[in-house]
N, C-alpha and C positions, 0 to 999 in steps of 0.2 A: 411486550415492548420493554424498554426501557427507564430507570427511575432518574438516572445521572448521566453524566457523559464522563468516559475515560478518556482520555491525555496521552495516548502511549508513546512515552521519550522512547528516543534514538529508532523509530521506527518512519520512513514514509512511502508515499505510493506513489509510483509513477503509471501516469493512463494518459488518454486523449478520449476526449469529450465523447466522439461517437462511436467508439467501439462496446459493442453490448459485453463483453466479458466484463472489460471497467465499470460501465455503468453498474451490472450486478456485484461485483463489490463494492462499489460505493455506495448503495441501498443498503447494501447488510452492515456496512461500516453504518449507518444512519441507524439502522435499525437495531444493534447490537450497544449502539451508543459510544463509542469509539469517535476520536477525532485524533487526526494524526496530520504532517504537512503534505499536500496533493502535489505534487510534481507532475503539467500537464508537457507534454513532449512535441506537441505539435503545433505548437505556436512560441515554442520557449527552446531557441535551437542549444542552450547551456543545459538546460535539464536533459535531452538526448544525448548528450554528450556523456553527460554525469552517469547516463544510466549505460550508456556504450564501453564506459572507460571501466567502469565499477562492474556489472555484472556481465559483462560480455557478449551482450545481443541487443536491439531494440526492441523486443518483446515487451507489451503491456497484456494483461496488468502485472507489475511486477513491486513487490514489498522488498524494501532493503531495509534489513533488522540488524541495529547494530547494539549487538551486549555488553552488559556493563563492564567486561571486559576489553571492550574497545575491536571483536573482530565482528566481522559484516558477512552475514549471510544474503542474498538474495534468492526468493521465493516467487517464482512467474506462472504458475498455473491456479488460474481462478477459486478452482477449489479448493485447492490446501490452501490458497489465502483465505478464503472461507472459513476454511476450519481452525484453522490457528487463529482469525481473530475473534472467531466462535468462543473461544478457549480464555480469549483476555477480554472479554465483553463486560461494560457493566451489570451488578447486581444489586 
């Protein structure tokens, strides 16, 4: 498990409560130690929008990573959220 919790700027998540893909990122987001801003979609019709307007589908769970650069990837299969935030996990 974990010793700290990381912060990671210009990153957040958009999910809705009951979908099991979200939920298992937000576990390993728990369990990696990572906290980042949750964007829930399903009760917050400005957050679906954001993620409609921005990544181009209402797909969760989806990570919009914005580099220090200032350009915005969005990342929508559970997995490779997994794994890239496998990758920025506390140590």
């Amino acid at each position: 498990m974990f010793k700290s919790r990381t912060n990671l700027a210009g990153h957040q998540l958009y999910y809705f409560t009951t979908c099991s893909f979200c939920l298992f990122v937000r576990v390993k987001m728990w369990w990696f130690g990572i906290k980042m801003p949750l964007k829930e979609i399903m009760f917050n019709a400005q957050n679906k929008v954001d993620l409609i307007e921005g990544g181009g589908k209402s797909q969760v769970p989806c990570l919009r990573i914005e580099n220090e650069n200032g350009t915005v990837f969005w990342m929508y299969e559970s997995k490779d959220i997994i794994e890239y935030l496998k990758s920025k996990r506390a140590k």
